[in-house]
MOPAC internal coordinates of N, CA, C and O (Angstrom, degrees):
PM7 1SCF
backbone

  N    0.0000 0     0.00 0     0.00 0    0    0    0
  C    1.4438 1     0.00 0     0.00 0    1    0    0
  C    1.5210 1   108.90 1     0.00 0    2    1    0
  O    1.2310 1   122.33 1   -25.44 1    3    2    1
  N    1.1511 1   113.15 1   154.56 1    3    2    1
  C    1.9311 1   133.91 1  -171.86 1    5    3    2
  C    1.5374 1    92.15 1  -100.26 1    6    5    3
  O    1.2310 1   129.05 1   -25.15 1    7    6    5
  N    1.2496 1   100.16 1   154.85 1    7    6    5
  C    1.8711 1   101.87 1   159.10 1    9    7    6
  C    1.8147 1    91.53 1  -146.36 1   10    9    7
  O    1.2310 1   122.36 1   -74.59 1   11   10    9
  N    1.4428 1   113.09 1   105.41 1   11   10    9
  C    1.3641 1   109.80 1  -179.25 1   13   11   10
  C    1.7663 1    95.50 1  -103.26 1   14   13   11
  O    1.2310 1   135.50 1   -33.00 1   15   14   13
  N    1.7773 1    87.61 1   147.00 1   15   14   13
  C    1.7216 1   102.58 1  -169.64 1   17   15   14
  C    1.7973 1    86.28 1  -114.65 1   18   17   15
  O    1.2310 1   137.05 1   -57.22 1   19   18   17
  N    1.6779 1    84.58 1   122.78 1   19   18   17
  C    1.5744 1    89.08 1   177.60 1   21   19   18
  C    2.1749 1   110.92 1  -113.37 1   22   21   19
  O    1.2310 1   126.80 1   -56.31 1   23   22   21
  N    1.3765 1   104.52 1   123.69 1   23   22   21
  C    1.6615 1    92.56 1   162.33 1   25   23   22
  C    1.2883 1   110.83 1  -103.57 1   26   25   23
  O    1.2310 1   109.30 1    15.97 1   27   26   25
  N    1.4613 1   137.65 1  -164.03 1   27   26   25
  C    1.3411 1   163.75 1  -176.28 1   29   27   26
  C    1.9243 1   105.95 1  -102.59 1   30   29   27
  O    1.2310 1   126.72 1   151.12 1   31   30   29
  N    1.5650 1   104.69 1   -28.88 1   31   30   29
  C    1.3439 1   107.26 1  -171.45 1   33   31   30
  C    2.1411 1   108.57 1  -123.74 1   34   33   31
  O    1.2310 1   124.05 1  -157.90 1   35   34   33
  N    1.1561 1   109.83 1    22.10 1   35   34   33
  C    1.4149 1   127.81 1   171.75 1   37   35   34
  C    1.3680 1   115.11 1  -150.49 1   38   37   35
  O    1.2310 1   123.09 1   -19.22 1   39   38   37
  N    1.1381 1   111.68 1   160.78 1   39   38   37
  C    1.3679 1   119.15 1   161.02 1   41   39   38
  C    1.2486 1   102.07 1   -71.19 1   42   41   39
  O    1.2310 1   129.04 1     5.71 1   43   42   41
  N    1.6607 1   100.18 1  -174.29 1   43   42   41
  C    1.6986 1   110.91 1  -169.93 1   45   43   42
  C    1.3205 1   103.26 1  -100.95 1   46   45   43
  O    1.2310 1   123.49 1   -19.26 1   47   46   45
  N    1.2124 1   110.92 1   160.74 1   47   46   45
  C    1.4247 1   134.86 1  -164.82 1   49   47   46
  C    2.0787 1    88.99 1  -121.79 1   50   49   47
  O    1.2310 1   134.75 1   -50.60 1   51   50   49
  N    1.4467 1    89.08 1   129.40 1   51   50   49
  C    1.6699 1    99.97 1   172.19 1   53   51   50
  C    1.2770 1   102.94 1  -126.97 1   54   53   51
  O    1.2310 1   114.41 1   -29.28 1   55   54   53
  N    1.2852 1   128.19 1   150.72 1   55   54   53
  C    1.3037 1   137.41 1  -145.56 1   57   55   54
  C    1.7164 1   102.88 1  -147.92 1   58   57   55
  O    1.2310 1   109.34 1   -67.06 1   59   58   57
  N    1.3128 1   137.59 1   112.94 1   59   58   57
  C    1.8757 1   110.10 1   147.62 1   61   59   58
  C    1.4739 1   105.66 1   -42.66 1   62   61   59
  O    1.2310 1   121.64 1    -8.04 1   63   62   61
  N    0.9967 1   114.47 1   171.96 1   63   62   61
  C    1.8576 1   140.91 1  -178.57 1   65   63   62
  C    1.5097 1    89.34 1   -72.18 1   66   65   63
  O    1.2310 1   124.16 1   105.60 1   67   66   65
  N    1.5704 1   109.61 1   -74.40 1   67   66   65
  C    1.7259 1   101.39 1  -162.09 1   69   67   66
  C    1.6001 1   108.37 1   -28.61 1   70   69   67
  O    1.2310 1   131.52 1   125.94 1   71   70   69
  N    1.5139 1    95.37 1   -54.06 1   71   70   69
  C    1.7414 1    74.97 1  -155.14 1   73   71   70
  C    1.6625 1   126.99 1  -119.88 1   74   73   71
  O    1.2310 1   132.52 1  -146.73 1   75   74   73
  N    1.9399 1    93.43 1    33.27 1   75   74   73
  C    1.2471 1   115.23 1   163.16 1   77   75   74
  C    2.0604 1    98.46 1   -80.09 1   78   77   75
  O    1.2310 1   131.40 1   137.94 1   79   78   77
  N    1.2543 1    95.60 1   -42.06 1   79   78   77
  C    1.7807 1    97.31 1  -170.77 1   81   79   78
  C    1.6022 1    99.38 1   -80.68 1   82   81   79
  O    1.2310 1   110.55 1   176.21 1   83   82   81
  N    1.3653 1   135.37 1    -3.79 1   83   82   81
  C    1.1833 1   123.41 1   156.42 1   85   83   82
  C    1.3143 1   111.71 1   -86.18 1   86   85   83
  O    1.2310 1   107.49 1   156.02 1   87   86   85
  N    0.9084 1   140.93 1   -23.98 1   87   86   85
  C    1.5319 1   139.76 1   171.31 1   89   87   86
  C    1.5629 1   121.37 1   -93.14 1   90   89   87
  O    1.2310 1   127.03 1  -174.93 1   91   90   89
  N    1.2421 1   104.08 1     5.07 1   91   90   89
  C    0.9390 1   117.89 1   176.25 1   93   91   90
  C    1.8185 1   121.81 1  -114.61 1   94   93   91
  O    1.2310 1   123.27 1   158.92 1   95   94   93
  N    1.1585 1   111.33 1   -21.08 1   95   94   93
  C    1.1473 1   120.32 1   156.63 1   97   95   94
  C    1.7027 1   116.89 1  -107.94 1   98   97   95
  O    1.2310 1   111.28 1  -159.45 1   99   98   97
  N    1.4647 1   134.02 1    20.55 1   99   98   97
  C    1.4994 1   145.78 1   113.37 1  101   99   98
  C    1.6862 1   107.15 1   -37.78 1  102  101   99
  O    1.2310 1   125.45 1   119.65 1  103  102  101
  N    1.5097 1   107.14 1   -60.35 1  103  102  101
  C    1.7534 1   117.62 1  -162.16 1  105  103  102
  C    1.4041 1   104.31 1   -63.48 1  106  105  103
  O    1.2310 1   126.18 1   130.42 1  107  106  105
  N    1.0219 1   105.73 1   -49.58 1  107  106  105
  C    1.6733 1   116.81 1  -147.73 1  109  107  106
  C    1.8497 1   111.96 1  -113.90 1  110  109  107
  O    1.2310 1   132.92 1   153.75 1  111  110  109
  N    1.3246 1    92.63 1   -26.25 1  111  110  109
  C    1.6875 1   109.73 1  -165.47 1  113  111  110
  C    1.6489 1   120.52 1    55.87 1  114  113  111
  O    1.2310 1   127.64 1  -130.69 1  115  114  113
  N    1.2781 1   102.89 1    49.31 1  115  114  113
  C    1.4008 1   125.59 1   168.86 1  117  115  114
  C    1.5013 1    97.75 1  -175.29 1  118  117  115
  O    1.2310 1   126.82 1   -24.03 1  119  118  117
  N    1.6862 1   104.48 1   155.97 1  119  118  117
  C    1.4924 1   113.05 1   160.95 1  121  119  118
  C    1.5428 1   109.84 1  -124.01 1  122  121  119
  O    1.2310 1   128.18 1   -75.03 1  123  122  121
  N    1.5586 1   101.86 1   104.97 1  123  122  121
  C    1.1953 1    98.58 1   163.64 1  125  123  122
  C    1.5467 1   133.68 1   -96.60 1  126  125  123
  O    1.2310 1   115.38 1   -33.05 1  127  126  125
  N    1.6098 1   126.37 1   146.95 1  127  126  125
  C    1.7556 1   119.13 1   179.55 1  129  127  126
  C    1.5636 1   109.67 1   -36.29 1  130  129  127
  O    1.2310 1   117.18 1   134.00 1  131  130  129
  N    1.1954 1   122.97 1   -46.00 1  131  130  129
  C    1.8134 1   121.77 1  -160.70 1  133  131  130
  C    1.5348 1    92.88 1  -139.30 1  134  133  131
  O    1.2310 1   127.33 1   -30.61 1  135  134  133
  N    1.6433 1   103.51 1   149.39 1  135  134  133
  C    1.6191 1   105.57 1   173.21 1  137  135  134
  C    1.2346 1   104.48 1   178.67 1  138  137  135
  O    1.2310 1   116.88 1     8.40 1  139  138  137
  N    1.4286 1   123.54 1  -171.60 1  139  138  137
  C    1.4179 1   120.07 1  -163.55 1  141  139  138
  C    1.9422 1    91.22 1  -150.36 1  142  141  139
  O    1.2310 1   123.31 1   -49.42 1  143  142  141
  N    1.4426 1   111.26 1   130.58 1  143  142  141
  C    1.4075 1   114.40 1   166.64 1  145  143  142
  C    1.2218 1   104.77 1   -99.75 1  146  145  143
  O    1.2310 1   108.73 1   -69.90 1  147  146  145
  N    1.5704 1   138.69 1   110.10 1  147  146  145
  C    1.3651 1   140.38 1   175.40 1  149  147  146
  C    1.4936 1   103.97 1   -70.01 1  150  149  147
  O    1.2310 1   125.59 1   -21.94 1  151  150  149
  N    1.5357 1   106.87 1   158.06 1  151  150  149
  C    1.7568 1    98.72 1  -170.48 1  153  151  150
  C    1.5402 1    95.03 1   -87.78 1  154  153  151
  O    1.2310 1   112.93 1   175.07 1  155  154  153
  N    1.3087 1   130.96 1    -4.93 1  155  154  153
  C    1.5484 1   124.83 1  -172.79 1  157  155  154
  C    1.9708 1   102.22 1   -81.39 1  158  157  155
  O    1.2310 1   124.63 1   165.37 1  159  158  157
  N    1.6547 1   108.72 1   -14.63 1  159  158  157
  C    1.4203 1   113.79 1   171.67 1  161  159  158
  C    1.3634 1   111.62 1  -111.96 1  162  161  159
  O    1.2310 1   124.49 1  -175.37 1  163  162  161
  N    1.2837 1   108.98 1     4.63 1  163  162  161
  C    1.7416 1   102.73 1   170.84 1  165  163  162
  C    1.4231 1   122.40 1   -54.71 1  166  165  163
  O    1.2310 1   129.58 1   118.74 1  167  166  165
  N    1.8525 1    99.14 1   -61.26 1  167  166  165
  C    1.8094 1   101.15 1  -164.54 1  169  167  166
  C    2.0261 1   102.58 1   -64.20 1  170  169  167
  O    1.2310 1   116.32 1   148.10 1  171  170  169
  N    1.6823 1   124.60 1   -31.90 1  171  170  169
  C    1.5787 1    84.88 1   151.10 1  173  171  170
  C    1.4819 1   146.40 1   -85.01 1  174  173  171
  O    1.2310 1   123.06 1  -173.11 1  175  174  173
  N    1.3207 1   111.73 1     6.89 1  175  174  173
  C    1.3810 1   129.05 1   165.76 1  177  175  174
  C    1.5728 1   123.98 1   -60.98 1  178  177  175
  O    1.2310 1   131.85 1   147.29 1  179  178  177
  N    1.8261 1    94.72 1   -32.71 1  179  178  177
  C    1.6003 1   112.28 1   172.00 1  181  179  178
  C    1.5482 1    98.85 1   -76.93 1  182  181  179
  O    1.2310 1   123.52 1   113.86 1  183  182  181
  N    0.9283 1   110.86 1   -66.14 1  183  182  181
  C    1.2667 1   123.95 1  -160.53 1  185  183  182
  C    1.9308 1   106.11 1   -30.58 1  186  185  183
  O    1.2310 1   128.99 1   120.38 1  187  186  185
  N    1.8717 1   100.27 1   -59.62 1  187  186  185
  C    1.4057 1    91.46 1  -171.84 1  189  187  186
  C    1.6232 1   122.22 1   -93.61 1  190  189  187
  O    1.2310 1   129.32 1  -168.08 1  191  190  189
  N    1.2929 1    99.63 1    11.92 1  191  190  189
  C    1.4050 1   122.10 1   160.13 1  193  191  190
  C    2.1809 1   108.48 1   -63.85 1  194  193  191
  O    1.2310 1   135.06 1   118.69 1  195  194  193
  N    1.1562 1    88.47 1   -61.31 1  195  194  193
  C    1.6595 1   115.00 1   173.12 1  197  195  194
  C    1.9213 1   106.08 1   -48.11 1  198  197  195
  O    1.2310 1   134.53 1   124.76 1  199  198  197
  N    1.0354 1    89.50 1   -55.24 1  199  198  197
  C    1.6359 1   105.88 1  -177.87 1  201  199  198
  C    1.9943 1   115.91 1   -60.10 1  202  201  199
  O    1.2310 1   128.20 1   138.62 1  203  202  201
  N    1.4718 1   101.81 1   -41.38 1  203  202  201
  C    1.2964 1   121.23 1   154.31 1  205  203  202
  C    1.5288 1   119.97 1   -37.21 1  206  205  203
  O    1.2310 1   131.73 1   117.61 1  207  206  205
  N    1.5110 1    94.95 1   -62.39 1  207  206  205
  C    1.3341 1   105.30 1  -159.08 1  209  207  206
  C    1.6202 1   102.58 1   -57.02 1  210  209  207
  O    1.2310 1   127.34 1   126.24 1  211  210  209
  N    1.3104 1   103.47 1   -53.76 1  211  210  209
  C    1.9117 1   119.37 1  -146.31 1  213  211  210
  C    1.8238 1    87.70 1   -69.75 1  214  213  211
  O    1.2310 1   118.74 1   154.36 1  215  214  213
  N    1.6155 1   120.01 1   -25.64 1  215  214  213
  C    1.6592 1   120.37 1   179.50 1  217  215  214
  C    1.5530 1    89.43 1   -55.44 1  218  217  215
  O    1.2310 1   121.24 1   106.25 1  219  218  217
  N    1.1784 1   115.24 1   -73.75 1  219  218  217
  C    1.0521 1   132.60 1  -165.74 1  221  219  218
  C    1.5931 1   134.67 1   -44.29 1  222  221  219
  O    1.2310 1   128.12 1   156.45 1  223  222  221
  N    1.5880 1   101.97 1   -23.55 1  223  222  221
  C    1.1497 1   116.08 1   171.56 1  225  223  222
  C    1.7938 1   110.54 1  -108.65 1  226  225  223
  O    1.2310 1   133.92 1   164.29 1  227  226  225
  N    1.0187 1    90.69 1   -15.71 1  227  226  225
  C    1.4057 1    91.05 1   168.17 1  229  227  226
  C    1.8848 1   121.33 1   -97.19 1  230  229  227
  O    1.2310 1   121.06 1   161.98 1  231  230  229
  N    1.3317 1   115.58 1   -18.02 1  231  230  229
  C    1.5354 1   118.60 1   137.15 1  233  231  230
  C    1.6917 1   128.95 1   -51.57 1  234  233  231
  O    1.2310 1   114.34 1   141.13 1  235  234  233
  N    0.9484 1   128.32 1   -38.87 1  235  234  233
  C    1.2552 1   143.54 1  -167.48 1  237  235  234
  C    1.5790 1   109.46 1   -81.72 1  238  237  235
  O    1.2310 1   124.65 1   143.96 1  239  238  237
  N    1.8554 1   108.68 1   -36.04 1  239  238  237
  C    1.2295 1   127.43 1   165.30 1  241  239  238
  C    1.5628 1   113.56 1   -49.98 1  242  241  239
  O    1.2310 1   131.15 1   135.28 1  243  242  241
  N    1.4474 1    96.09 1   -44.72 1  243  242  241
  C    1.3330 1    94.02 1  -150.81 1  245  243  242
  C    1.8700 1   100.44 1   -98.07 1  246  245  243
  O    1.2310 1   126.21 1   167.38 1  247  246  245
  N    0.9641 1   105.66 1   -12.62 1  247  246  245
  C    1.6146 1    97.19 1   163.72 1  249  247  246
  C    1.5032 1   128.33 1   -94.95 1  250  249  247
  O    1.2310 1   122.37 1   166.70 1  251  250  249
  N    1.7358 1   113.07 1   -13.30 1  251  250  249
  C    1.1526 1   123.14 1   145.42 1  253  251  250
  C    1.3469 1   116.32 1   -38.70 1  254  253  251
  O    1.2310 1   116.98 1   113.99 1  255  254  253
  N    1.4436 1   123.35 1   -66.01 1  255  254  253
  C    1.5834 1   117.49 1   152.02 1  257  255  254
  C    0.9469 1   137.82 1   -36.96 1  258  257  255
  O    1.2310 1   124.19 1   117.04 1  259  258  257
  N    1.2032 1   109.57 1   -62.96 1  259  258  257
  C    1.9334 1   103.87 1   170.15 1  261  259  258
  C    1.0252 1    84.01 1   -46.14 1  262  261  259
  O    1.2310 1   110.46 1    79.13 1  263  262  261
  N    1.6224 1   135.53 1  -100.87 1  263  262  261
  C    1.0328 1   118.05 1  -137.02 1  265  263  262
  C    1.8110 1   141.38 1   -34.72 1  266  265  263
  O    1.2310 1   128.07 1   141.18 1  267  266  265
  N    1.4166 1   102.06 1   -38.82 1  267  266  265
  C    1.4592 1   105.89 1   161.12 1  269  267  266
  C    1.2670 1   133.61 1   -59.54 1  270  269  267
  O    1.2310 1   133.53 1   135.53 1  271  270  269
  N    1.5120 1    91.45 1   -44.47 1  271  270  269
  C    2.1293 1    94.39 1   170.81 1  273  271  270
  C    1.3971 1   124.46 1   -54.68 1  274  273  271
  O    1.2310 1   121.08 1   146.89 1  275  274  273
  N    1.7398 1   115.55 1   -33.11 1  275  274  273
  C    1.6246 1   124.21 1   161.71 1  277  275  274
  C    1.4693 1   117.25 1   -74.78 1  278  277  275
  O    1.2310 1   105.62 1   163.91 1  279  278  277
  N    1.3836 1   144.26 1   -16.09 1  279  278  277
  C    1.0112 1   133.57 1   165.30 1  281  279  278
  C    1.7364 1   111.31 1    43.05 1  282  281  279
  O    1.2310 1   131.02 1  -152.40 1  283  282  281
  N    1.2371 1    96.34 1    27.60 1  283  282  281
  C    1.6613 1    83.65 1  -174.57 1  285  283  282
  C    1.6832 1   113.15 1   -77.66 1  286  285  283
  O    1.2310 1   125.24 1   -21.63 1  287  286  285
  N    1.0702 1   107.53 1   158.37 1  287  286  285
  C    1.7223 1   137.45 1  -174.32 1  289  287  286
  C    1.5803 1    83.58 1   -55.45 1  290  289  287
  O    1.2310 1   133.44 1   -29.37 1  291  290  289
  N    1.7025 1    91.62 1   150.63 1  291  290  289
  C    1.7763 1   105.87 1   157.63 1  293  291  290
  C    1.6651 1   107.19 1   -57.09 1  294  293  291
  O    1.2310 1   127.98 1   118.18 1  295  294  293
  N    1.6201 1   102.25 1   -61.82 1  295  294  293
  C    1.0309 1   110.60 1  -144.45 1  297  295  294
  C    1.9538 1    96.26 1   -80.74 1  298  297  295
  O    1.2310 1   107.44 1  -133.25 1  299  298  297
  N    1.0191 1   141.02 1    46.75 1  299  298  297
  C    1.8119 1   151.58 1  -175.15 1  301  299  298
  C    1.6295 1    92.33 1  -113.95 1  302  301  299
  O    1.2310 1   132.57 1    -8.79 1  303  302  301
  N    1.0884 1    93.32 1   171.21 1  303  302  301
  C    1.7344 1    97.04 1   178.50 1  305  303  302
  C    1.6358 1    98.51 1  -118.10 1  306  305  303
  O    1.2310 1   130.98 1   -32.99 1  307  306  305
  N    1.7543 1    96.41 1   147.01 1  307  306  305
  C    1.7433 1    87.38 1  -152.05 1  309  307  306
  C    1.6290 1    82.83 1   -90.15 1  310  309  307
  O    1.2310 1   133.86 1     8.10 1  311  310  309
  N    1.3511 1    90.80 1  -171.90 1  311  310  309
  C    1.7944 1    99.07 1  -179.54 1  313  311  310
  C    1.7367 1   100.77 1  -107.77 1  314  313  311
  O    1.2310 1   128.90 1   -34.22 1  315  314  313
  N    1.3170 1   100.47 1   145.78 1  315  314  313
  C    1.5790 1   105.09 1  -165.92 1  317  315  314
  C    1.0810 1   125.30 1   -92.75 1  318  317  315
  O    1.2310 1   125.84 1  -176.01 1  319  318  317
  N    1.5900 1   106.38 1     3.99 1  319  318  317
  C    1.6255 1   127.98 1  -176.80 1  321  319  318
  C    1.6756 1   115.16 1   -95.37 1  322  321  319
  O    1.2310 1   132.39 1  -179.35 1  323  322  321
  N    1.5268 1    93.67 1     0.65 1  323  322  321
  C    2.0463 1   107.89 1  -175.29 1  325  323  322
  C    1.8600 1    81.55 1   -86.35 1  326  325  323
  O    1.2310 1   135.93 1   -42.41 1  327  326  325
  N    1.7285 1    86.76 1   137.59 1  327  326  325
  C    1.1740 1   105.32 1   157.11 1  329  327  326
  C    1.7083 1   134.04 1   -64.95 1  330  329  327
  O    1.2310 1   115.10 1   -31.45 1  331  330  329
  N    1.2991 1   126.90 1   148.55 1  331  330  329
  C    1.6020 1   104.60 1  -168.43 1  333  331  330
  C    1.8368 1    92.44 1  -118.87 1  334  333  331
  O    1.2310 1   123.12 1   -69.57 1  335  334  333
  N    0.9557 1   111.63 1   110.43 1  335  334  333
  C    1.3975 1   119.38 1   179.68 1  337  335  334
  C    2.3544 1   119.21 1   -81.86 1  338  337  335
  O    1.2310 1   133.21 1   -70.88 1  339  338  337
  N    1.4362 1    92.07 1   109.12 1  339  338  337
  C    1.5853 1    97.73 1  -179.27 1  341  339  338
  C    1.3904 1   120.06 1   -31.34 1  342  341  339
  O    1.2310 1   116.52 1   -77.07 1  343  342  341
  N    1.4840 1   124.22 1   102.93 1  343  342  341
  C    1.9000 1   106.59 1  -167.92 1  345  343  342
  C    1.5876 1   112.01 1   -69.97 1  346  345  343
  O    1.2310 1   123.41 1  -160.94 1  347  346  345
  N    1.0184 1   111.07 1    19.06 1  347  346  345
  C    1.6056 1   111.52 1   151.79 1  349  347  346
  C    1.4333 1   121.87 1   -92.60 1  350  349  347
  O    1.2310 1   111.47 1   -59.64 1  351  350  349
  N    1.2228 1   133.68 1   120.36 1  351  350  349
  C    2.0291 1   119.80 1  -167.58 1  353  351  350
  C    1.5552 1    94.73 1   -83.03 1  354  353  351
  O    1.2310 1   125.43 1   -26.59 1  355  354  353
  N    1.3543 1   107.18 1   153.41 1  355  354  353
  C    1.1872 1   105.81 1   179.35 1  357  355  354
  C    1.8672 1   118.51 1   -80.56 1  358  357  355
  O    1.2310 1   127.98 1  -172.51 1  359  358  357
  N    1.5467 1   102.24 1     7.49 1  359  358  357
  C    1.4275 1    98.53 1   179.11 1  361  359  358
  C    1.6702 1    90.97 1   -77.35 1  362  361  359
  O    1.2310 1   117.53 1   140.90 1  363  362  361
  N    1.4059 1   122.31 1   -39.10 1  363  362  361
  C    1.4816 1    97.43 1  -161.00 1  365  363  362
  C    1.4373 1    98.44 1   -92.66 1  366  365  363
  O    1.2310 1   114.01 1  -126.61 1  367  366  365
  N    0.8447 1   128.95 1    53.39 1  367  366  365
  C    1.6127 1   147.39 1   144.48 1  369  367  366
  C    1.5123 1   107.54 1  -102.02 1  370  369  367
  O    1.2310 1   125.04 1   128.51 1  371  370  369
  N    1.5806 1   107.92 1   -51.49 1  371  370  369
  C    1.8934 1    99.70 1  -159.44 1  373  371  370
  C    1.4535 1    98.92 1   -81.37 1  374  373  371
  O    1.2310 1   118.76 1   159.53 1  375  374  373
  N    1.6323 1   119.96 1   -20.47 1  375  374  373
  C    1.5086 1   115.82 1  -167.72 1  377  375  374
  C    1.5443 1   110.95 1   -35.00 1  378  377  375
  O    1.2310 1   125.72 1   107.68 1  379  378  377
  N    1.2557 1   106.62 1   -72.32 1  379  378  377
  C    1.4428 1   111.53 1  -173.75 1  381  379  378
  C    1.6352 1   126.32 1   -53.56 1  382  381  379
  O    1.2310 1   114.91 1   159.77 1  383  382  381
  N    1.2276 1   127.25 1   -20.23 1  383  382  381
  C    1.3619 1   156.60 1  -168.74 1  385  383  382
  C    1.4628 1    84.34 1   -99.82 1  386  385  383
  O    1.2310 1   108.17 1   108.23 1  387  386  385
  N    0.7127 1   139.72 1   -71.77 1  387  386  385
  C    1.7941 1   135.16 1   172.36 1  389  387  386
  C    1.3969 1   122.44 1   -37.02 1  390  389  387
  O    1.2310 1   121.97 1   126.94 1  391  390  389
  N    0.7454 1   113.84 1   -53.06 1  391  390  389
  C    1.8738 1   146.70 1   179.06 1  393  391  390
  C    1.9725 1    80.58 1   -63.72 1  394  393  391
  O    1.2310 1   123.83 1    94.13 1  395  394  393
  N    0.9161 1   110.26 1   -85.87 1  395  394  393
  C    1.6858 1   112.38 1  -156.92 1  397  395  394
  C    1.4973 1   104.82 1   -47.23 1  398  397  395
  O    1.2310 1   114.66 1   151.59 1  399  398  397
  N    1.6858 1   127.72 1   -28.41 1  399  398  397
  C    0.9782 1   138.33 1  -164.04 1  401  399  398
  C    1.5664 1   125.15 1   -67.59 1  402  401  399
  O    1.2310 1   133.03 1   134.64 1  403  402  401
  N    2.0576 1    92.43 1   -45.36 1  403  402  401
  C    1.2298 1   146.38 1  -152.44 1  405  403  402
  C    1.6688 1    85.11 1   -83.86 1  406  405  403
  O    1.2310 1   116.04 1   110.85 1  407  406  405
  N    1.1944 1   125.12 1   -69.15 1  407  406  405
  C    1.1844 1   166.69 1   165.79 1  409  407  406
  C    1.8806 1    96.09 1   -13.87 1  410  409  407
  O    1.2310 1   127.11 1   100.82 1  411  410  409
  N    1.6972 1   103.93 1   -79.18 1  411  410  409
  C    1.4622 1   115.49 1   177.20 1  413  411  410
  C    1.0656 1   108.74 1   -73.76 1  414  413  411
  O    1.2310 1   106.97 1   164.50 1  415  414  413
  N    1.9569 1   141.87 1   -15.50 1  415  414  413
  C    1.3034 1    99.46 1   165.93 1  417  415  414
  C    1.5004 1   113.65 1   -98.38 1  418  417  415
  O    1.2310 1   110.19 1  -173.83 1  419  418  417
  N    1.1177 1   136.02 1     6.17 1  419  418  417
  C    1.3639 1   145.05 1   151.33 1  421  419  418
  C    1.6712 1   119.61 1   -45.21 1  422  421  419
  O    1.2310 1   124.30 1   124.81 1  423  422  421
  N    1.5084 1   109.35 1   -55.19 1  423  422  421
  C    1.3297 1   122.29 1   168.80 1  425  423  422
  C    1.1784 1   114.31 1  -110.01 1  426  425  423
  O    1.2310 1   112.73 1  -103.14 1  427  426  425
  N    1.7419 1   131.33 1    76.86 1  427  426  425
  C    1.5164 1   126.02 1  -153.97 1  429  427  426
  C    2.2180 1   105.17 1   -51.57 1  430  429  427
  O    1.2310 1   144.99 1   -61.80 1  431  430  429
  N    1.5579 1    69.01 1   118.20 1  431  430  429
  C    1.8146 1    89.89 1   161.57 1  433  431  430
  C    1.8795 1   123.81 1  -176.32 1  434  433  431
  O    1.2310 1   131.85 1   -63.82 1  435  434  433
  N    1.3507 1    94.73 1   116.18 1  435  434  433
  C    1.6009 1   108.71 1   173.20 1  437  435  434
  C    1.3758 1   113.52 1   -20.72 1  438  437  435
  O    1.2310 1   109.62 1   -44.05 1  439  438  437
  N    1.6641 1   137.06 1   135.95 1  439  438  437
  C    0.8741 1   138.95 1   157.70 1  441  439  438
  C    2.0540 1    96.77 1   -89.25 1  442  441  439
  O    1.2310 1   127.15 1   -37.68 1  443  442  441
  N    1.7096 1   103.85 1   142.32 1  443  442  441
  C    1.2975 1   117.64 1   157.32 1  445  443  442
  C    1.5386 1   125.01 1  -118.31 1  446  445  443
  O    1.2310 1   105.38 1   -16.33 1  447  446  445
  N    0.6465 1   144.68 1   163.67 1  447  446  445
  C    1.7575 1   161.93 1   107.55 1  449  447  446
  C    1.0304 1   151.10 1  -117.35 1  450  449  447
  O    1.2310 1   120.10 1   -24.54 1  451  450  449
  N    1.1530 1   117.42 1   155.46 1  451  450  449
  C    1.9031 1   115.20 1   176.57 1  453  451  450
  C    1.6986 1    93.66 1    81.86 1  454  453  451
  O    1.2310 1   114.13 1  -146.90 1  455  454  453
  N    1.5367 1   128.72 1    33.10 1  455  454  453
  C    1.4106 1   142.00 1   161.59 1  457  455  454
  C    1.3377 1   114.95 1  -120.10 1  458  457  455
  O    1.2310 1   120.10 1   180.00 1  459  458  457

């Protein structure tokens, strides 16, 4: 399934499901099928979208490290308690969702979907 985010002052934003409802429950802390982002809830919608990101890149930092300080062998048995991080970052997921956000409260207009 698609979840396209439509404004009045952008084109539409199309999304897979996974990770329209992950960014969407970042925004909102729920993912619902259809909804409306008012621009008077955008700039904190950016905000913890933003807040996401920098966790996120700053997790990724920090097991990049670990990871170097263990240097462990292919062939070792890994430990099952390491986190496994998605090799997609979630900034280039929120970029565009940011951008559209950025976008409507600059030129006030409601984001919709699932209409």
């Amino acid at each position: 399934m698609l979840f396209k985010f439509k404004s009045q002052v952008t084109s539409d934003l199309i999304m897979l499901e996974a990770d329209a409802r992950r960014l969407l429950h970042i925004m909102l802390g729920h993912d619902p099928d259809k909804g409306i982002i008012l621009v008077k809830d955008m700039p904190a919608a950016v905000a913890k979208l933003e807040s996401a990101v920098a966790q996120d890149e700053a997790a990724r930092l920090q097991r990049s490290q670990a990871a170097q300080k263990a240097a462990v062998p292919k062939d070792s048995p890994q430990d099952d308690s390491v986190e496994v991080l998605d090799a997609v970052r979630l900034a280039q997921r929120a970029t565009p969702m940011l951008k559209l956000l950025k976008h409507c409260v600059a030129d006030p207009s409601d984001v919709v979907w699932g209409v």
